[in-house]
Rosetta silent file (secondary structure, phi, psi, omega in degrees, C-alpha in Angstrom):
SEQUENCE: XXXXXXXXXXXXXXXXXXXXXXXXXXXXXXXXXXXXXXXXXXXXXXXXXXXXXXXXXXXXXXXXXXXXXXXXXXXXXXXXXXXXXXXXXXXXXXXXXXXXXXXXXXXXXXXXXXXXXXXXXXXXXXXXXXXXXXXXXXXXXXXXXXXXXXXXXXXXXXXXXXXXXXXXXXXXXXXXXXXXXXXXXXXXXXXXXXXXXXXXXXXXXXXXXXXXXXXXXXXXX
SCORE:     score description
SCORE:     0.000 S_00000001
   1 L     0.000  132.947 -160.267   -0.037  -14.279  -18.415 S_00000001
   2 L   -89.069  169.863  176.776    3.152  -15.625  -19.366 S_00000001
   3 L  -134.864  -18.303  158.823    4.771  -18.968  -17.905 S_00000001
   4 L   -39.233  131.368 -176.311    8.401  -18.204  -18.433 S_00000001
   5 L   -80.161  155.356  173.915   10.853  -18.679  -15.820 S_00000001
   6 L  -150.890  144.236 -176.089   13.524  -16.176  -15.047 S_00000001
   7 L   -68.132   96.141 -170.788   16.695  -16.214  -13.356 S_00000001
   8 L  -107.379 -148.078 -175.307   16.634  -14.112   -9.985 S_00000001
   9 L   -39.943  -71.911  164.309   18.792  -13.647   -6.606 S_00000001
  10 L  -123.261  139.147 -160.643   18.396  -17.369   -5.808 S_00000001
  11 L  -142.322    8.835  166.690   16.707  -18.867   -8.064 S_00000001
  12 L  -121.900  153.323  157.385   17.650  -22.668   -6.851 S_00000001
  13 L    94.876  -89.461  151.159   17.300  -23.954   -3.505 S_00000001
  14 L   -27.606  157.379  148.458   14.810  -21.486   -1.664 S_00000001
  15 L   -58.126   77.216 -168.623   11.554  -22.287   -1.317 S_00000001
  16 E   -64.294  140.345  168.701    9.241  -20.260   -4.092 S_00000001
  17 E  -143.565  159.954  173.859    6.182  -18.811   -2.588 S_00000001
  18 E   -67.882  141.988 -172.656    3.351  -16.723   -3.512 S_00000001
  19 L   -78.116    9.737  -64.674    4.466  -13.006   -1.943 S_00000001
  20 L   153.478  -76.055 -170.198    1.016  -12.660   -0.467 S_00000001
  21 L   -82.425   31.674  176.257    1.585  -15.625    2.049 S_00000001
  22 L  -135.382   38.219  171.633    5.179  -13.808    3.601 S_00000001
  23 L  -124.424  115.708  169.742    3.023  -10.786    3.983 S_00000001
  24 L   -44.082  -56.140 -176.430    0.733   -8.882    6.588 S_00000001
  25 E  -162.883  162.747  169.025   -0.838   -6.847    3.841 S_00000001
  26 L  -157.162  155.764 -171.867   -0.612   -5.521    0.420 S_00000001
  27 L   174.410 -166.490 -175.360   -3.015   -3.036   -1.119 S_00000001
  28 E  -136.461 -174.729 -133.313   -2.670    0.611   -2.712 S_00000001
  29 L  -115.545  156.949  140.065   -2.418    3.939   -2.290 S_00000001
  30 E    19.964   69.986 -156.956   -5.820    6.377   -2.630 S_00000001
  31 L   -81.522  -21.459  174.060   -8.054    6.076   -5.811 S_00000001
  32 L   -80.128   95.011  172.270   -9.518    9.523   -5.036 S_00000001
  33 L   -66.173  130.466  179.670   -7.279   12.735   -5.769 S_00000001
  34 L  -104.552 -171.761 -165.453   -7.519   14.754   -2.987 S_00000001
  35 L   -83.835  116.411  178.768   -6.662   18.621   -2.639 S_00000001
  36 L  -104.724  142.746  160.496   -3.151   19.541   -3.204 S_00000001
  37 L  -114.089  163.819 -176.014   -1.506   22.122   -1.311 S_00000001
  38 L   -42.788  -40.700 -169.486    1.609   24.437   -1.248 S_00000001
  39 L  -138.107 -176.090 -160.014    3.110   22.505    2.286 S_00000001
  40 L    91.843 -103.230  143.356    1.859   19.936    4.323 S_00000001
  41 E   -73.222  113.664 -140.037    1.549   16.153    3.875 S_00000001
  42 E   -79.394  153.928  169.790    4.077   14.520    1.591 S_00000001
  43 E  -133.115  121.532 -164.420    1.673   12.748   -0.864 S_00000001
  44 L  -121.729  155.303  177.307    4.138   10.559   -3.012 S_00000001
  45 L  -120.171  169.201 -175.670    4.044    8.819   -6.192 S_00000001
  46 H   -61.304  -36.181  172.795    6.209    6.354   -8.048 S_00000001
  47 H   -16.433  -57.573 -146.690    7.955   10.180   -9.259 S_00000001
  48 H   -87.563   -0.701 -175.702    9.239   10.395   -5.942 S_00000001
  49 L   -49.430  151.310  152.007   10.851    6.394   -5.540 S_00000001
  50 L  -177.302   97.162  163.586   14.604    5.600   -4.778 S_00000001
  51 L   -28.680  132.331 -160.423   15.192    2.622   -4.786 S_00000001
  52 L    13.220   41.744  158.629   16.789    1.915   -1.768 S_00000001
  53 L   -57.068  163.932  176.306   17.231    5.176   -0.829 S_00000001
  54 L  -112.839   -2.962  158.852   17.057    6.593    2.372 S_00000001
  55 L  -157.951  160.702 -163.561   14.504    9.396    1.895 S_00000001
  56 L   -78.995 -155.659 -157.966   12.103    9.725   -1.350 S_00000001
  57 L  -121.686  132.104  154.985   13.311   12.395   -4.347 S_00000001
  58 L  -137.551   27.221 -169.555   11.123   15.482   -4.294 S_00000001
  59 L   -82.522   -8.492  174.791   13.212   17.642   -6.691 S_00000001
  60 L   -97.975  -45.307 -127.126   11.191   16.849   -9.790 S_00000001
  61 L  -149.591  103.316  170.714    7.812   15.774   -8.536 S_00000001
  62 L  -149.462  130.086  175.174    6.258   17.005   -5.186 S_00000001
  63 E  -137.100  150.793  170.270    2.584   17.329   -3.788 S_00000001
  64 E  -149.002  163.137 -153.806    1.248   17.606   -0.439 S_00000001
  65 E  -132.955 -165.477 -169.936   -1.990   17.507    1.006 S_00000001
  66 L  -133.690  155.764 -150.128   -3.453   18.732    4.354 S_00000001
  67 L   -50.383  -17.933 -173.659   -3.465   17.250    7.733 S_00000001
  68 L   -82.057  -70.590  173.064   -7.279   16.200    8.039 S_00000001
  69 H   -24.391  -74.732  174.520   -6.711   14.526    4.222 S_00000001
  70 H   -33.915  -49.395 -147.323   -4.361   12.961    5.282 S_00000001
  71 H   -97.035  -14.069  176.475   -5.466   11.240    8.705 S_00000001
  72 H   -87.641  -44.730  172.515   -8.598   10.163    6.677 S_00000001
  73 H   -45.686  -86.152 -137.896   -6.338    8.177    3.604 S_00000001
  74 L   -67.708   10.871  176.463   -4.245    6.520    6.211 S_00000001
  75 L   -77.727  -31.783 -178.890   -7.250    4.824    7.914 S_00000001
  76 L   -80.056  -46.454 -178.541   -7.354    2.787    4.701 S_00000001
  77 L  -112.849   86.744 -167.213   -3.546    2.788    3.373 S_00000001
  78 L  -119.315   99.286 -172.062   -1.398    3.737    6.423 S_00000001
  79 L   -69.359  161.636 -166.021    2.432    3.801    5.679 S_00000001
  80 L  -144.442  138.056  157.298    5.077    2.515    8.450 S_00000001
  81 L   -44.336  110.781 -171.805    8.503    2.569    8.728 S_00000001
  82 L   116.361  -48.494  162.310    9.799   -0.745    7.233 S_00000001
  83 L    -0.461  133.910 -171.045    6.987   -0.941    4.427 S_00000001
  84 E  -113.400  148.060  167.291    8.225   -1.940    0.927 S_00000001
  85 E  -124.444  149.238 -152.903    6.172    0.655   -1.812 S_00000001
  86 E  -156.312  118.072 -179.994    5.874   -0.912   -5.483 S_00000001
  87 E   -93.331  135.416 -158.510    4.934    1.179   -7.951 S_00000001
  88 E  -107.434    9.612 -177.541    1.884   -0.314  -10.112 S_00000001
  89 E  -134.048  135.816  176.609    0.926    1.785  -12.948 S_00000001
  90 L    64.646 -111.182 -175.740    3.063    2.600  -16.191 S_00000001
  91 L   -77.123  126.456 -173.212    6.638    1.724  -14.860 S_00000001
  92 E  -108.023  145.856  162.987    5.953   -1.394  -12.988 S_00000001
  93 E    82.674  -15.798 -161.360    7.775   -2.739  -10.067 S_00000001
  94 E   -82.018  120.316 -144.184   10.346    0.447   -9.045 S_00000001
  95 E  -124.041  160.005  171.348   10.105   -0.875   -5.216 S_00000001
  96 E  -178.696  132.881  174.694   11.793    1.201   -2.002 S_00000001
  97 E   -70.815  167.401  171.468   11.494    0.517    2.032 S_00000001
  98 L   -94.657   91.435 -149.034   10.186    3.007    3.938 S_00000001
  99 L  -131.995   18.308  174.678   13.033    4.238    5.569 S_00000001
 100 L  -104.654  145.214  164.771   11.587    7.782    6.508 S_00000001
 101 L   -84.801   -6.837 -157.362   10.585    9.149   10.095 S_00000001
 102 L  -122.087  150.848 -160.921    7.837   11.668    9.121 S_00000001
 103 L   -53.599  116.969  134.221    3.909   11.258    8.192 S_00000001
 104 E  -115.225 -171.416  161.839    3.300   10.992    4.449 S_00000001
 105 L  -126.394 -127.810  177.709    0.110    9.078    2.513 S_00000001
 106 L   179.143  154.146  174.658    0.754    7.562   -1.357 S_00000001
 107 E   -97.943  163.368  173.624   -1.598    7.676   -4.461 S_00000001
 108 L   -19.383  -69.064 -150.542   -3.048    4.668   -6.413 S_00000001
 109 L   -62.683    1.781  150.552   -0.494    4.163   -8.621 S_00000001
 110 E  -112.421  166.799 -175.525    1.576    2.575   -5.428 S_00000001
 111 E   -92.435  142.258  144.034    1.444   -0.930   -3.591 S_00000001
 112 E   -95.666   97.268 -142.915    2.124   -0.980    0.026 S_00000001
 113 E  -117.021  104.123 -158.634    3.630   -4.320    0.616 S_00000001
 114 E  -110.278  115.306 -177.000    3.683   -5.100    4.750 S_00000001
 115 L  -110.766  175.972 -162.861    5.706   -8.470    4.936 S_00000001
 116 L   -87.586   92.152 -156.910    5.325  -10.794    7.988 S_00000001
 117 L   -45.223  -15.373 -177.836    8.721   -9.658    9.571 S_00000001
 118 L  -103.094    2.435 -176.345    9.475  -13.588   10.716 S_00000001
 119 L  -125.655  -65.151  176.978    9.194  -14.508    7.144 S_00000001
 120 L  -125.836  118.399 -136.359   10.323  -11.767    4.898 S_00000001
 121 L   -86.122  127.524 -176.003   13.016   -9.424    5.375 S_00000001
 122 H   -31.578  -50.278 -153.728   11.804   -5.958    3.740 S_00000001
 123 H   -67.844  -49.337 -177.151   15.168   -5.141    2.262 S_00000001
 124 H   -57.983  -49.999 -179.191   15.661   -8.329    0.593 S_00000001
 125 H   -51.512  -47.932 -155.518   12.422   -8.073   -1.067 S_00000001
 126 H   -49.521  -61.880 -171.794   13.484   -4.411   -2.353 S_00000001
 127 H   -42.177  -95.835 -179.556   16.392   -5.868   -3.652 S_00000001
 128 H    -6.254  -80.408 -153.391   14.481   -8.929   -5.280 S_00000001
 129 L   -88.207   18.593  170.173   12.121   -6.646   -7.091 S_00000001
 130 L   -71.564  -33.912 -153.697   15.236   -4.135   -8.246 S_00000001
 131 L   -82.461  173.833 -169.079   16.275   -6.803  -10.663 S_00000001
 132 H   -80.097  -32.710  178.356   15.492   -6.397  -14.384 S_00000001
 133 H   -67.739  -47.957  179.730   14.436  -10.180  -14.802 S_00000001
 134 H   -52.977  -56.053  174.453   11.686   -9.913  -12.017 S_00000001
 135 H   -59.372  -55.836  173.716   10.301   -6.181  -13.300 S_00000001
 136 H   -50.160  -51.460 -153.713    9.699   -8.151  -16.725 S_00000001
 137 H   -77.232  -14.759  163.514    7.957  -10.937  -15.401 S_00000001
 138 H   -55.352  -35.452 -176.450    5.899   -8.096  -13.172 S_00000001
 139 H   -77.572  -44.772  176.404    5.212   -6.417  -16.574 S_00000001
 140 L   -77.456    2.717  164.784    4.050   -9.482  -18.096 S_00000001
 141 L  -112.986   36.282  150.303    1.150  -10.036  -15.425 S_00000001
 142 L   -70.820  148.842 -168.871    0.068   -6.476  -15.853 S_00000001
 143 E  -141.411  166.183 -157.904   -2.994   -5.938  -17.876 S_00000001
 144 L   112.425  139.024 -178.694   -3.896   -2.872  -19.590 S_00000001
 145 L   -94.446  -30.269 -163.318   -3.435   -2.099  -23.244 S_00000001
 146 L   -90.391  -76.955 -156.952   -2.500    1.977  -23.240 S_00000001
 147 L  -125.005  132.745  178.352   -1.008    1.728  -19.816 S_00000001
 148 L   -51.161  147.396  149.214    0.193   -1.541  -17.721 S_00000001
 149 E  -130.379  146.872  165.318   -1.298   -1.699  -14.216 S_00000001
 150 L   -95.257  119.378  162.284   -0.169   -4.317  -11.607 S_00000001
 151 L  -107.781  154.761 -173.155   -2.907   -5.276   -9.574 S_00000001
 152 L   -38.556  -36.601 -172.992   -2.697   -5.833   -5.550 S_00000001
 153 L   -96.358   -7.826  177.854   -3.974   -9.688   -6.186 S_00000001
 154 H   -74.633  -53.280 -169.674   -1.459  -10.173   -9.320 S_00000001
 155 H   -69.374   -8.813 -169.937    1.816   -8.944   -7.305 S_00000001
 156 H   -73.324  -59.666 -171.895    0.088  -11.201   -4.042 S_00000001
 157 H   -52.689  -23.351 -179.641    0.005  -14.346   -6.606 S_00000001
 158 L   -62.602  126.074  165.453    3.849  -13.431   -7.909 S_00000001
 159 E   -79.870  135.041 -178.369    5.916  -16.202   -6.639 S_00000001
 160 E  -153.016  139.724  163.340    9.402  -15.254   -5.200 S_00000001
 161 E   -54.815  102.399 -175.220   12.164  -17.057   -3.620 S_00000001
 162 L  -103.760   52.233 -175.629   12.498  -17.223    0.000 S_00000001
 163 L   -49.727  153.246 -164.701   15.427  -18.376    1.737 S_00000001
 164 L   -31.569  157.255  166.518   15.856  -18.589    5.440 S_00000001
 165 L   -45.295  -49.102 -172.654   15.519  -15.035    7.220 S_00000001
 166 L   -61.948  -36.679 -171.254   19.497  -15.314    8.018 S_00000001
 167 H   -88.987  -26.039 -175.986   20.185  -15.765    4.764 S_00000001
 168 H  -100.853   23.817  159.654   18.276  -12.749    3.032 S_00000001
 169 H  -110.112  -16.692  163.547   19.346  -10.232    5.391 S_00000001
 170 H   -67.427  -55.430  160.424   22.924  -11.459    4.411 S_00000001
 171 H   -53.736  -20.748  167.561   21.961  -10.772    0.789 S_00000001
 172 H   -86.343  -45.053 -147.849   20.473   -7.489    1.241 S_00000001
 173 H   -78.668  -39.116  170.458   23.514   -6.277    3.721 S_00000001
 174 H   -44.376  -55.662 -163.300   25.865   -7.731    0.852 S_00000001
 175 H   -74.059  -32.772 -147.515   23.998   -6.063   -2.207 S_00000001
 176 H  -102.752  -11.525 -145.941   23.791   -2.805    0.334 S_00000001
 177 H   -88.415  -88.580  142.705   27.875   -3.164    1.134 S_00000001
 178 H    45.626  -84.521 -160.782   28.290   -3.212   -2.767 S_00000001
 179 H   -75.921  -25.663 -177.432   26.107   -0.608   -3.944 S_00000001
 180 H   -69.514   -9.437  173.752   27.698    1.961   -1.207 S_00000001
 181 H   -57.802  -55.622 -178.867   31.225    0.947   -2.766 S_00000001
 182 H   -75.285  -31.023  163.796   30.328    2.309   -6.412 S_00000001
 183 H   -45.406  -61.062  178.029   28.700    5.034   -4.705 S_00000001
 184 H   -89.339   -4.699  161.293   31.814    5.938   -3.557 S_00000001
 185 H   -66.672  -33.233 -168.303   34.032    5.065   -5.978 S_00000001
 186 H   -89.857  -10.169  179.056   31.757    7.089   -8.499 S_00000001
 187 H   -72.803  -78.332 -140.743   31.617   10.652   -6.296 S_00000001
 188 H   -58.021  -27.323  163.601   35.397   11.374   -6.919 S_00000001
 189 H   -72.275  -37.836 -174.872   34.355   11.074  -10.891 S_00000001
 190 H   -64.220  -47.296  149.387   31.364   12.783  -10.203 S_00000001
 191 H   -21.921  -94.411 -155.913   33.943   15.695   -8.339 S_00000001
 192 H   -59.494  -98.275 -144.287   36.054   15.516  -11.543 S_00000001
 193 H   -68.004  -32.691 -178.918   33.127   16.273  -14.517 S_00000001
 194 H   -83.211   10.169  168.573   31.781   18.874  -12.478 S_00000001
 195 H  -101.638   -7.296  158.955   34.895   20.700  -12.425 S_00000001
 196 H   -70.457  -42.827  175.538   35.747   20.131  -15.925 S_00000001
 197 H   -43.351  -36.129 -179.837   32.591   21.435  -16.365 S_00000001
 198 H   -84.958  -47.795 -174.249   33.570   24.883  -14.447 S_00000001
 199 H   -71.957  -31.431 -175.635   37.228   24.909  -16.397 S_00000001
 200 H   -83.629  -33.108  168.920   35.584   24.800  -19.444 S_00000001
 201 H   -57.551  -32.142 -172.642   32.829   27.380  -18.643 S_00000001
 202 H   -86.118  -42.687 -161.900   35.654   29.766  -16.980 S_00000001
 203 H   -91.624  -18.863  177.494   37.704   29.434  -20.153 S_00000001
 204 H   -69.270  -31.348  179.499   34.819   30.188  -22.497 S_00000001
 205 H   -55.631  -50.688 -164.410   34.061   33.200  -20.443 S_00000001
 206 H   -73.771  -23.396  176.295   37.630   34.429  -20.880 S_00000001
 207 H   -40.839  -51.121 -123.958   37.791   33.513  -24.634 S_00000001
 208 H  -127.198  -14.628 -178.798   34.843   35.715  -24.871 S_00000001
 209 L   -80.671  133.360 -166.258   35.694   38.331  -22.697 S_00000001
 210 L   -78.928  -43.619 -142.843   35.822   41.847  -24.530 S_00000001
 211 L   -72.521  -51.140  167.068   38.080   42.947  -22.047 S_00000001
 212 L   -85.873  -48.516  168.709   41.050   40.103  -22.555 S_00000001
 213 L   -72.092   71.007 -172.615   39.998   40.201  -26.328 S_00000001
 214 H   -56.550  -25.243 -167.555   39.473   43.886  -27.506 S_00000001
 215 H   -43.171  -54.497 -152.029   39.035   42.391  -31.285 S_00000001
 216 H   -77.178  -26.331  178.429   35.532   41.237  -29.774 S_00000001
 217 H   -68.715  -26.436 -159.274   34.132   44.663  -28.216 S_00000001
 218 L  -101.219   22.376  168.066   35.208   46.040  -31.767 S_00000001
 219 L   -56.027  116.312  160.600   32.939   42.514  -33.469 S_00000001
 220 L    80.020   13.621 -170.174   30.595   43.786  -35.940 S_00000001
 221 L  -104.687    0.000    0.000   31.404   47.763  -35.520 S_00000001
């Protein structure tokens, strides 16, 4: 375990505390794979994270499980709206509230991190454990040699900076003003390559077309 310091959000000034004592609970997802099915019960993995997203990604990576499965996992892990999930195996740290209305359960390889709502404001943690200085020092109390795991009492013992309530919902709602800016600055680019992307496919078609080019129907005859 390392003893280096790292520069975060505030990183003067706050109070540092172990995350563990601004928290209700922290623990993990399922150690048992249960029985996946076609539909049913989202069962999510770090695959499915986004960061501060408003619902998880299921266009790469999707399993679901069935309603009985389900209702038995959450007596042990039981996700809630507001919830921060911190993924703990392999890619360490890729964190997202729970910002969905509908039932799912999570597998090992996430944390469920319940903070004491009078202490620690979900979003700000999210933030906090977005940056790149924090996910190293999260990497460096991971043990495993082939693949890093975080465990539930290593992220409790991680110390983080905790400034009044007032102030880290002003730092998340800043950070959230922010990221929806470049978001929207970056669609009208996004716009723009995919329709270069169409003019150049529509002119290779016609390039190519035997029809505007007879030379090419008579290619190789």
């Amino acid at each position: 375990m390392t003893t280096r310091k790292a520069s975060v959000l505030v990183s003067s000034g706050p109070q540092r505390i172990q995350l563990r004592t601004a928290c209700k609970l922290i623990t993990d997802g399922t150690h048992q794979t249960p029985q996946y099915l076609a539909t049913g019960v989202p069962f999510i993995s770090t695959a499915n994270l986004v960061p501060h997203g408003r619902d998880f990604d299921f266009s790469k990576y999707s399993r679901f499980i069935s309603r009985d499965s389900h209702d038995q996992l959450i007596k042990r892990t039981g996700p809630r709206k507001g919830d921060v999930l911190v993924s703990k195996c392999g890619t360490i740290g890729v964190a997202q509230v729970v910002r969905v209305d509908y039932d799912f359960s999570i597998f090992v390889g996430l944390m469920l991190v319940r903070t004491k709502p009078n202490v620690l404001d979900p979003k700000y943690l999210e933030w906090y454990l977005d940056q790149p200085c924090v996910k190293s020092l999260l990497d460096d109390i991971s043990c495993g040699s082939s693949r890093a795991t975080l465990t539930v009492k290593a992220l409790g013992d991680f110390e983080i900076a905790v400034p009044p309530l007032r102030d880290q919902k002003h730092i998340a709602g800043k950070l959230d003003e922010h990221m929806a800016a470049l978001a929207n600055a970056q669609a009208p680019l996004a716009a723009q390559r995919e329709a270069a992307i169409a003019l150049r496919s529509a002119v290779l078609r016609t390039a190519l077309d035997p029809a505007t080019h007879p030379r090419l129907a008579n290619h190789g005859t």
